[in-house]
C-alpha positions in Angstrom: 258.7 212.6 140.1 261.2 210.2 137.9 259.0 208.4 135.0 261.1 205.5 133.6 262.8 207.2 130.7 261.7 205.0 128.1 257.9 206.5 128.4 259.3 210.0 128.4 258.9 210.5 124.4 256.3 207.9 124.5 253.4 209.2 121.9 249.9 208.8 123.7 247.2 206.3 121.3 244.9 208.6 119.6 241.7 207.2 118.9 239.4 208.3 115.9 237.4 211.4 117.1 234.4 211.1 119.1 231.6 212.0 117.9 230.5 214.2 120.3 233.5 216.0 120.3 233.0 216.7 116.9 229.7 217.7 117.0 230.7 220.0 119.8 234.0 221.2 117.8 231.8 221.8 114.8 228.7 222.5 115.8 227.2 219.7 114.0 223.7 217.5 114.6 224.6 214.6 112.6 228.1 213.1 112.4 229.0 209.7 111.1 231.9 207.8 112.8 233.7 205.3 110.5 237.4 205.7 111.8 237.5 202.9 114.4 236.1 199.7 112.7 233.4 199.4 115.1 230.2 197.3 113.7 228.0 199.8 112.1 224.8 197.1 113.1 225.6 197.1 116.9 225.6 193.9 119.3 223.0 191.3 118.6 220.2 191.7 120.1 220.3 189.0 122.5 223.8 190.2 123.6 221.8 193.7 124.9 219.7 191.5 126.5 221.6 189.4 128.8 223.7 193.1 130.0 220.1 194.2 130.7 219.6 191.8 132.7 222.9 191.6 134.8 222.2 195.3 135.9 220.8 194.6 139.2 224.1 192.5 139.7 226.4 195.7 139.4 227.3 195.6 143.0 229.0 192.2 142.3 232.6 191.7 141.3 233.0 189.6 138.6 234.4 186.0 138.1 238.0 187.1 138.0 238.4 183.8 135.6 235.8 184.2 133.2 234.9 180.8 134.1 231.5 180.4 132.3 232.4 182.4 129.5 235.7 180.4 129.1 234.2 177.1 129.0 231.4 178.4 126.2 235.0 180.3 124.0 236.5 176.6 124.5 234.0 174.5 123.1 233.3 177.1 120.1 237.0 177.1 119.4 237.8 173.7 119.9 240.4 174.0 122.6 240.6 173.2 126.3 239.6 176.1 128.8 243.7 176.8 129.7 244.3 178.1 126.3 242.2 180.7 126.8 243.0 184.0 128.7 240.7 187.2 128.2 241.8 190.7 128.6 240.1 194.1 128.6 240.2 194.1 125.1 242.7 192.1 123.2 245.1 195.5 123.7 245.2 194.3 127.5 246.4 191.1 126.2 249.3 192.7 124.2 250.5 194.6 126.8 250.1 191.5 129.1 252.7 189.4 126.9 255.1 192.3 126.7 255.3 192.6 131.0 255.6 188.8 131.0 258.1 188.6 128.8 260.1 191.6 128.1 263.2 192.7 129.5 265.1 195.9 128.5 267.3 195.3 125.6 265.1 192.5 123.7 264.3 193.0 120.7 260.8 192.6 119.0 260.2 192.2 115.1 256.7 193.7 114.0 255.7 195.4 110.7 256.3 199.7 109.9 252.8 200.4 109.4 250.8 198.4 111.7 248.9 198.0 115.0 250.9 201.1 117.1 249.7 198.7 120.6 252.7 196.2 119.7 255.3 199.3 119.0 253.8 201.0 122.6 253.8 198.5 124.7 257.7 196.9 123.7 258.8 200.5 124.4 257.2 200.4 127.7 259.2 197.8 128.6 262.5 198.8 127.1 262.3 196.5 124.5 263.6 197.6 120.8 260.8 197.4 118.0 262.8 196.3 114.7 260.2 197.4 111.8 260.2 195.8 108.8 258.3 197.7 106.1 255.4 196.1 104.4 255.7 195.0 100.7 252.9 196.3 98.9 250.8 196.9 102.0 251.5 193.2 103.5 253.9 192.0 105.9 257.6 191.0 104.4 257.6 187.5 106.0 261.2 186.3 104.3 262.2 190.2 105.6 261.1 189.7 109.2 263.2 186.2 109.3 265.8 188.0 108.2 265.6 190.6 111.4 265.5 187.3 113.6 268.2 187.4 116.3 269.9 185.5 119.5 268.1 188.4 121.0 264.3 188.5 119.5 261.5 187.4 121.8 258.3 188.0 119.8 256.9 188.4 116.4 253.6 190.5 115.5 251.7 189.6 112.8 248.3 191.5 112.2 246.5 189.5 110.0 244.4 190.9 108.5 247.1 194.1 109.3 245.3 197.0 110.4 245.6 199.9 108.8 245.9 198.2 105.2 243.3 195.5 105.2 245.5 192.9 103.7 246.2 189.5 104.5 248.7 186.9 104.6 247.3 183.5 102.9 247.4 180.4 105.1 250.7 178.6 102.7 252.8 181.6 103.6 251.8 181.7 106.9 252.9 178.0 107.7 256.3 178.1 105.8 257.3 181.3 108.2 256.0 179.3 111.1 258.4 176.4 110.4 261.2 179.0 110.1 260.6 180.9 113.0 262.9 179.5 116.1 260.9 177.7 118.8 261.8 180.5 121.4 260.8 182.7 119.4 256.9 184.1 120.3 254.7 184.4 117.2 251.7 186.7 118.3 249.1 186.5 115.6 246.6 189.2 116.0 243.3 188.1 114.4 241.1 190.8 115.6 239.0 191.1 112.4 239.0 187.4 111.9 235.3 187.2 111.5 235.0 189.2 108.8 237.1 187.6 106.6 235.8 185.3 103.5 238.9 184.9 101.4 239.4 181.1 101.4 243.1 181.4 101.7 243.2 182.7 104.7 244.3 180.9 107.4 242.5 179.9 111.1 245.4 180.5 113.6 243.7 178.8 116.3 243.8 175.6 113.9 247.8 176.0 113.7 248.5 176.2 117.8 248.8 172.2 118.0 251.7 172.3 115.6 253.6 175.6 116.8 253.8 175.6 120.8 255.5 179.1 120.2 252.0 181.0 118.8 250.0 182.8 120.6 246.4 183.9 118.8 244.5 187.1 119.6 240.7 187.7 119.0 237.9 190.0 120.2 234.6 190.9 121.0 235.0 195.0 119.9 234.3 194.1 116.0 232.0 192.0 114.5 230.2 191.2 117.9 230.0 195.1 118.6 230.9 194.8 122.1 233.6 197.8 122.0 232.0 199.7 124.7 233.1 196.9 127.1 236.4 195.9 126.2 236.6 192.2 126.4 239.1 190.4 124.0 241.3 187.1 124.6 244.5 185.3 123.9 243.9 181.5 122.8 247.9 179.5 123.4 249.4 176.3 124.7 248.3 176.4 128.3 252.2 176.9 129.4 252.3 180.2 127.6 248.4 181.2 129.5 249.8 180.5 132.8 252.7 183.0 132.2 250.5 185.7 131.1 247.9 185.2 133.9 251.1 185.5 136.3 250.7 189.5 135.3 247.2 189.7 134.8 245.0 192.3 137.1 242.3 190.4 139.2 238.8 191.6 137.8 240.1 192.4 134.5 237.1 191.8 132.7 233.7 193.3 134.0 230.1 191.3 134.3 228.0 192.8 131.9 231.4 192.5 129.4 231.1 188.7 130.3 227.6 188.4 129.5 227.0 190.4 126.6 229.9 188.3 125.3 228.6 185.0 126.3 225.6 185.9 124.5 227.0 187.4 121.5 229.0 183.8 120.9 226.2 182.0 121.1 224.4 184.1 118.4 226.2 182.8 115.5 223.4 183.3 112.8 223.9 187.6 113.5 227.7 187.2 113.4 226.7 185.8 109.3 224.5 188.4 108.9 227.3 191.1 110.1 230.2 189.4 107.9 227.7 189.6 104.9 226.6 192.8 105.2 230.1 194.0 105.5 231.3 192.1 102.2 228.2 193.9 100.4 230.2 197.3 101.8 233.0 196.8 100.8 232.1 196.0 96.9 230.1 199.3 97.3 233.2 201.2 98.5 235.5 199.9 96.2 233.2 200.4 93.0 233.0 203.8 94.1 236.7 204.7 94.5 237.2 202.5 91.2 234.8 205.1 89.8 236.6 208.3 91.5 240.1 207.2 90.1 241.3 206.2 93.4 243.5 203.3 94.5 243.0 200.8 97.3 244.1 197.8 99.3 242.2 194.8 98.8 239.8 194.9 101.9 239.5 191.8 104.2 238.8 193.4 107.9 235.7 195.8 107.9 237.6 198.8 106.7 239.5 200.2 103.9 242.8 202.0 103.1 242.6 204.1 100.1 245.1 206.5 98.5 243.2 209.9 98.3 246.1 211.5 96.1 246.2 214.5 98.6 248.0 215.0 101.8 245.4 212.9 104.3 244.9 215.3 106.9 243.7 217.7 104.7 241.1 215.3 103.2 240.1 213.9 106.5 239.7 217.8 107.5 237.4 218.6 104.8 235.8 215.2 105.5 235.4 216.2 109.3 233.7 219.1 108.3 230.7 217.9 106.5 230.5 215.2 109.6 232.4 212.5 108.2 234.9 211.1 110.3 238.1 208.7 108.7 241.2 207.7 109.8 244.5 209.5 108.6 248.0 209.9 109.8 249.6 206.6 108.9 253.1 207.8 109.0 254.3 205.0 105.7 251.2 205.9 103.6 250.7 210.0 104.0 248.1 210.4 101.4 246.0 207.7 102.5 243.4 207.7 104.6 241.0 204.4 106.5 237.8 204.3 106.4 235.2 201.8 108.4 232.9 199.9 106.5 229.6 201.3 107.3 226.1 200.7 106.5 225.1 201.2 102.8 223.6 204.9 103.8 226.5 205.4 105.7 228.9 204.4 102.8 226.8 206.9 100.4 226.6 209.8 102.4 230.9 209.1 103.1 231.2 209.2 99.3 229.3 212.0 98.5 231.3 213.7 101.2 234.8 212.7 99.9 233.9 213.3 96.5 233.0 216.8 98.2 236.5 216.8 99.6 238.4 215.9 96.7 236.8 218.5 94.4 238.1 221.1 97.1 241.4 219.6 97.2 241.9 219.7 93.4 241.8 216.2 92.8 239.9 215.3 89.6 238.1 212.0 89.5 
């Protein structure tokens, strides 16, 4: 059997551990997961509901349009039902724009350290991946014009940029928008959107009237805590939806994914309580690491990036063994490790562990 040989090298996504595996691996009763910025609170209640009650319609295929759930995203978001596509996750969506519109040989500007799904999928495709290191953790927006060519088809811009937390402020955002070309593709991946409360950061789906060439990514996997069933969605001019719906799987988005989200959107007053409970976290994580000496990015997702002055495998080893489990391995940042924002016991008992760590690493807070 002949792959394409563009996948041959291809490294496979490694998600943070699961915690079952863990406990298996470790022989551990208690673990506490806070390396894949899932909501530490869960779905709203009324969202666990409604999937409840669409369990006796499991033998059902679901509306392979979204239709009712579309219409409810529209009128929350302001837009008409054709900017709107959804995906099973927004990762399907990525790797929806990159069959539509990637040929071998174009090129694709994204940051060094970000989102690996942008990176993957361009090489899937045979498209080259120009990286363009962050400055100071944030994307190099006058850098990435720069790497702009006869033969560049899409920009990614995490924002806030996963691993790092950090964002880029609405002004900035606009003057690289006006100096983007118009067939150029901006992607703007918003996937943490919610959490944000920094009142310079900008609303991309606000910005889609005045640049035909952005496309805007969201999902249900973070504050809604709907990660389990994988149901994000692309908000563009309805030209650009069209195209991607051209390569989009029938049935890509189950029915209890539809309901639960349906629900979650309409319970706004939990998605508050969520973004608030998160902020609280991360002033508690960030006095603590002031306290241990340690240096962070400023935090504007539900997670944090901190240098842990050691090599970060080592640390997120001596986390894993006390049942702690981080994120490390960011190839740019090699003593830094991510940690979700968890509850405030969570946070505690993930400080008293890294402190833990740290002591047996040698570093001295």
């Amino acid at each position: 059997m002949n792959p394409k040989p563009n996948i041959v090298d291809l490294p496979v996504y490694k998600p943070g551990k699961p915690i079952e595996e863990v406990k298996k691996e470790l022989g551990l009763s208690d673990v506490i997961k806070l390396a894949s910025n899932e909501n530490p609170y869960g779905a709203a209640p009324s969202a666990k509901a409604a999937i409840v009650a669409e369990l006796d319609n499991l033998y059902l295929y679901p509306d392979g349009s979204a239709a009712e759930l579309t219409a409810a995203l529209a009128e929350h978001l302001g837009v008409a039902s054709d900017n709107i596509i959804f995906g099973c996750g927004s990762d399907e969506i990525i790797a929806l724009i990159a069959r539509a519109f990637f040929l071998p040989g174009d090129e694709t500007i994204m940051a060094d350290q970000t989102f690996s799904v942008y990176k993957s999928n361009a090489d899937i495709e045979g498209a080259v991946s120009i990286e363009v290191p962050l400055k100071n953790g944030t994307h190099d927006l006058d850098a990435m014009l720069a790497k702009i060519t006869d033969r560049t088809k899409a920009i990614w811009i995490c924002n806030p940029n996963n691993p790092t937390g950090t964002i880029v402020p609405e002004d900035a955002l606009i003057t690289f928008l006006d100096a983007v070309p118009a067939g150029v593709m901006v992607v703007l991946d918003e996937a943490y959107f919610e959490y944000v409360t920094d009142l310079s950061y900008s609303n991309g789906i606000k910005l889609l009237d005045t640049y035909p060439n952005l496309v805007v990514l969201r999902t249900f996997s973070k504050i809604y805590g709907l990660a389990a069933l994988r149901i994000g969605y692309g908000v563009a001019s309805p030209q650009i939806i069209s195209l991607i719906n051209k390569v989009r799987e029938p049935f890509n988005t189950t029915r209890l994914a539809q309901v639960g989200a349906l629900a979650a959107l309409a319970d706004q007053e939990y998605v508050q309580q969520c973004r608030t409970l998160n902020s609280a976290g991360i002033v508690q994580l960030q006095a603590e690491f002031q306290r241990l000496g340690l240096e962070s990015f400023p935090a504007h997702g539900n997670f944090i990036m901190v240098d842990v002055r050691k090599p970060a495998f080592e640390v997120f080893d001596a986390l894993l063994r006390q049942g702690l489990i981080v994120r490390a391995g960011h190839h740019r940042y090699p003593t830094y490790i991510r940690v979700t924002v968890g509850s405030a016991e969570q946070n505690t008992a993930f400080i008293a562990a890294l402190e833990q760590a740290l002591q047996e690493q040698g570093v001295r807070a």
